[in-house]
ROMARKE-228433 format. One record per residue (C-alpha): chain; x, y, z; residue in three letters. Coordinates in Angstrom, 1 decimal. Example, Ala and Ser with C-alpha at 12.3 -4.5 7.8 and 13.67 -1.06 7.14 Angstrom:
REM ROMARKE-228433
<mol=A x=12.3 y=-4.5 z=7.8 type=ala>
<mol=A x=13.7 y=-1.1 z=7.1 type=ser>
REM end
This chain:
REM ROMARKE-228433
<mol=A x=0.0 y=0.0 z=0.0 type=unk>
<mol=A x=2.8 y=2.6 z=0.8 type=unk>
<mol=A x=4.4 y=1.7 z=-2.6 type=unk>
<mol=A x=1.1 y=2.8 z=-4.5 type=unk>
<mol=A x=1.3 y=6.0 z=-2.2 type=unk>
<mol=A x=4.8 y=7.1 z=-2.7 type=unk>
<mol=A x=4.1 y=6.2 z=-6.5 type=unk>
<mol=A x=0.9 y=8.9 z=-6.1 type=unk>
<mol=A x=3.0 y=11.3 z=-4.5 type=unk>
<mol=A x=4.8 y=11.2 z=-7.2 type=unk>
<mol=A x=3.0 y=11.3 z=-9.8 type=unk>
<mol=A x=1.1 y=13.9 z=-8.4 type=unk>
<mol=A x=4.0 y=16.2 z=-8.0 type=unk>
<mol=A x=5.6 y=15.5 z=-11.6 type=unk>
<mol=A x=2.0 y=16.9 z=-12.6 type=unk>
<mol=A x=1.9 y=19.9 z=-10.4 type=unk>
<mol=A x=5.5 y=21.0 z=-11.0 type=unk>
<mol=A x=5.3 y=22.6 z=-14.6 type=unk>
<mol=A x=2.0 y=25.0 z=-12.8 type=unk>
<mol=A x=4.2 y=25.5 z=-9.4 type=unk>
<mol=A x=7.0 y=27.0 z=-11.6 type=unk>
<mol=A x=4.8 y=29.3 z=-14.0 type=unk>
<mol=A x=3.2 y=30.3 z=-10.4 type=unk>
<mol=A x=6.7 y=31.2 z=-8.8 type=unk>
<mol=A x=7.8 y=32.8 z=-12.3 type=unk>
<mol=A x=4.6 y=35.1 z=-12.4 type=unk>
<mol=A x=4.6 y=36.2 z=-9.1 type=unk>
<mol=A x=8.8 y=37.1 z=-9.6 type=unk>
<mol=A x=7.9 y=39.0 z=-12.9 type=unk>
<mol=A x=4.8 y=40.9 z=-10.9 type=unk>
<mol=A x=7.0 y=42.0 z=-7.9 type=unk>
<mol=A x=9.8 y=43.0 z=-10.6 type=unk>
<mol=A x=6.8 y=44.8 z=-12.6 type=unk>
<mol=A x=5.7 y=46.7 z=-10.2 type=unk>
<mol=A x=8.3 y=47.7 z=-8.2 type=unk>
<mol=A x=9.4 y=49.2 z=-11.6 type=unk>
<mol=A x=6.3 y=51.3 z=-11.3 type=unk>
<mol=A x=7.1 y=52.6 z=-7.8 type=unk>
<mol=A x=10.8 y=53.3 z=-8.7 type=unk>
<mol=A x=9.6 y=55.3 z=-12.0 type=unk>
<mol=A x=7.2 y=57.2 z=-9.5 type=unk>
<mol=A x=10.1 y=57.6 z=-7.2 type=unk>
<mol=A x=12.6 y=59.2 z=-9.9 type=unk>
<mol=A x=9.3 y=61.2 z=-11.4 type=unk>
<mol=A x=8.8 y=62.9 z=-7.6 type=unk>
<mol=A x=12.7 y=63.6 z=-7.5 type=unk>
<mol=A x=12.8 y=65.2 z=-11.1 type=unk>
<mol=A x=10.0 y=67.8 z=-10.1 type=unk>
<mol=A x=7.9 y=66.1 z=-12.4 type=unk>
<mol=A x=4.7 y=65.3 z=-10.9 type=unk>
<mol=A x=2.6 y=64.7 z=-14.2 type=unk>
<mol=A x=5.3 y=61.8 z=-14.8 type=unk>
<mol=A x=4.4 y=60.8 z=-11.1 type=unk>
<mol=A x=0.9 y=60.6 z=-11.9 type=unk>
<mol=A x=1.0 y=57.8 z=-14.9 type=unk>
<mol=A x=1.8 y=55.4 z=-12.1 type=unk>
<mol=A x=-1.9 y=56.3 z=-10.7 type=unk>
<mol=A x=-4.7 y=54.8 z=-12.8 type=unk>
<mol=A x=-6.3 y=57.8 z=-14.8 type=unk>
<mol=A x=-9.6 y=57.1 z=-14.0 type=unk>
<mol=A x=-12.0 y=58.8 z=-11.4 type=unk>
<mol=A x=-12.9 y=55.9 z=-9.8 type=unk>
<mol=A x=-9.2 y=56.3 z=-8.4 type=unk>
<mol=A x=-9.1 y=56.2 z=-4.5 type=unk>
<mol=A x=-6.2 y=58.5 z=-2.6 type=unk>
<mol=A x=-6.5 y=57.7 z=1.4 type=unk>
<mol=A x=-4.6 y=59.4 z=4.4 type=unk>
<mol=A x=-5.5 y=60.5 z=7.7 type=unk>
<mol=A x=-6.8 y=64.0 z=5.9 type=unk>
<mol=A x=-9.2 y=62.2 z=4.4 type=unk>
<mol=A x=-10.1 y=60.9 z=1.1 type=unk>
<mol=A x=-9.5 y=62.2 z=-2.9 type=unk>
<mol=A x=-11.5 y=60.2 z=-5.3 type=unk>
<mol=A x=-10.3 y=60.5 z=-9.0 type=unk>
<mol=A x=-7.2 y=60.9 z=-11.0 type=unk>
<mol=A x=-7.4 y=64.8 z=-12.2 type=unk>
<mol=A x=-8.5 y=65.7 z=-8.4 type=unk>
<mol=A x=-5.1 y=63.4 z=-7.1 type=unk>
<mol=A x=-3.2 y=65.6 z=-9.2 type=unk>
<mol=A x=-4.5 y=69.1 z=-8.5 type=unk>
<mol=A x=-3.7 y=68.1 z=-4.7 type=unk>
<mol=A x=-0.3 y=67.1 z=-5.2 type=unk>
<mol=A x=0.4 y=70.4 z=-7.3 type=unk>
<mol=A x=-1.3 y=72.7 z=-4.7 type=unk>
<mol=A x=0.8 y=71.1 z=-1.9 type=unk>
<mol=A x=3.9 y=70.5 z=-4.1 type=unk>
<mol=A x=4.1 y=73.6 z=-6.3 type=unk>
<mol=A x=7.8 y=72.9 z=-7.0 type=unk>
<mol=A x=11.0 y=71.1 z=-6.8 type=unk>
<mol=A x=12.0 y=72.3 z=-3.5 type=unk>
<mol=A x=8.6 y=71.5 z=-1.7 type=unk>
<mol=A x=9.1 y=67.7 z=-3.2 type=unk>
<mol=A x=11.9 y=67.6 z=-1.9 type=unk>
<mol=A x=13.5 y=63.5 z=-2.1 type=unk>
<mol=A x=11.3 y=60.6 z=-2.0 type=unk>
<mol=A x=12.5 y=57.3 z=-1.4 type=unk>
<mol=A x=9.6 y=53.6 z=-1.0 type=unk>
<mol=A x=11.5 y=50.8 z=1.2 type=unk>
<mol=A x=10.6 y=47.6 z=2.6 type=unk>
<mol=A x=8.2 y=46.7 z=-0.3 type=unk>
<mol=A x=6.3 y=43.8 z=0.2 type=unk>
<mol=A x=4.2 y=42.5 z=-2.9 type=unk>
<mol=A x=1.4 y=40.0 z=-2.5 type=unk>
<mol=A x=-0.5 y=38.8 z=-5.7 type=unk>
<mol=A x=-4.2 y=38.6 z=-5.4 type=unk>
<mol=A x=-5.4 y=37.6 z=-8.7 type=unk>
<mol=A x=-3.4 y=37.7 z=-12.2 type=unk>
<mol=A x=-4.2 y=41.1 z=-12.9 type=unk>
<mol=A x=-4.3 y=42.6 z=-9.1 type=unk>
<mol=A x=-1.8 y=42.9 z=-6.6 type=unk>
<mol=A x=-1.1 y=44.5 z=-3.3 type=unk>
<mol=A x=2.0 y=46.6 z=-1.9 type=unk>
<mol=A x=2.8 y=47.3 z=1.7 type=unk>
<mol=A x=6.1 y=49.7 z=2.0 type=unk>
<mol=A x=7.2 y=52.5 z=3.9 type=unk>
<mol=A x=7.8 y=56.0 z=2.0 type=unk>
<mol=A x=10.4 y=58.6 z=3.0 type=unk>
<mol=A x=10.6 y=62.0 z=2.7 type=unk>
<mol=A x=13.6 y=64.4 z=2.5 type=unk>
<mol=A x=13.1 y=68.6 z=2.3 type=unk>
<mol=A x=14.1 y=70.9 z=4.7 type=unk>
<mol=A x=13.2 y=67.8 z=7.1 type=unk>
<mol=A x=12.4 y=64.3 z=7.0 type=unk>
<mol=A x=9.2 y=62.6 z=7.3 type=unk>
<mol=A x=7.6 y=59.6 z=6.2 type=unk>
<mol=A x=5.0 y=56.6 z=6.7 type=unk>
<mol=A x=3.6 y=53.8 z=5.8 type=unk>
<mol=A x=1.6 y=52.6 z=2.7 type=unk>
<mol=A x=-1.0 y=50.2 z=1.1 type=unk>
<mol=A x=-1.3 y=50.2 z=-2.4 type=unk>
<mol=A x=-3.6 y=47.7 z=-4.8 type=unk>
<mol=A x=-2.6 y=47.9 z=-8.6 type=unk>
<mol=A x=-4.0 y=47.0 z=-11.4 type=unk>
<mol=A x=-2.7 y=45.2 z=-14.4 type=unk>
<mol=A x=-4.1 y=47.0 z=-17.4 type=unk>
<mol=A x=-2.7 y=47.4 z=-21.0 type=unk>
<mol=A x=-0.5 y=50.3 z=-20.0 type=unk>
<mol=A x=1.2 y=47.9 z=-17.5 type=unk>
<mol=A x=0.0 y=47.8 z=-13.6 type=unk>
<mol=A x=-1.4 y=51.4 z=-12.3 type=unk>
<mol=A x=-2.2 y=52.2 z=-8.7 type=unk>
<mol=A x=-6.1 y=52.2 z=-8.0 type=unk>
<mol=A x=-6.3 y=52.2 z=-4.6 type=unk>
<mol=A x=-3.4 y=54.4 z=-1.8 type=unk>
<mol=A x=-3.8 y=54.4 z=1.3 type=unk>
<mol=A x=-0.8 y=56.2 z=2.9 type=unk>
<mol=A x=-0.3 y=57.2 z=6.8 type=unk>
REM end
């Protein structure tokens, strides 16, 4: 009887392996994709260039900015807020994402918990949740909730 159940095991593993590695490939490329997406927003904020920030956002009003101010609902209405209270270079100051953590929900949405840093005439920073989106312009933020 063990012989037919180590054979099982097996066989059973030989079948799942091919679908275990495309798993472990996918979720690499995903964490590789989107931490490209929070780098490019990361050397956007540090240009001065907050319209380049924005195309890691999901241009779309159902778009959903959260902090402890409250809430801003759409893409054009992120923006305005970021230019009001960053109307230039020196305002942005340096912004810096570290301790990324990436968790896959479905094939075409994922999660990121991180901690952002800023640097202007002092430092400050937080913590963040982010779900993305995979869409055909590659994965955009729908959902930030920073503290």
């Amino acid at each position: 009887m063990f012989a037919n159940f180590r054979h099982f095991n097996v066989i059973l593993l030989l079948l799942t392996l091919p679908f275990l590695i495309k798993c472990s490939k996918q979720n690499k490329d995903t964490y590789g994709e989107i931490v490209s997406v929070l780098n490019a927003q990361a050397s956007s904020w540090n240009r001065g260039d907050i319209s380049s920030f924005m195309e890691g956002y999901e241009n779309s009003d159902s778009l959903q900015f959260i902090t402890k101010k409250g809430k801003t609902m759409g893409w054009n209405n992120l923006k305005s807020r970021y230019e009001k209270a960053y109307p230039g270079k020196k305002e942005m100051g340096t912004l810096k994402f570290d301790k990324l953590n990436v968790k896959s929900l479905s094939s075409d949405l994922a999660q990121v918990y991180g901690n952002w840093q800023l640097k202007t005439d002092s430092v400050f920073g937080g913590s963040f949740s982010l779900i993305l989106k995979r869409t055909d312009e590659g994965w955009k933020i729908i959902i930030d909730h920073t503290w």
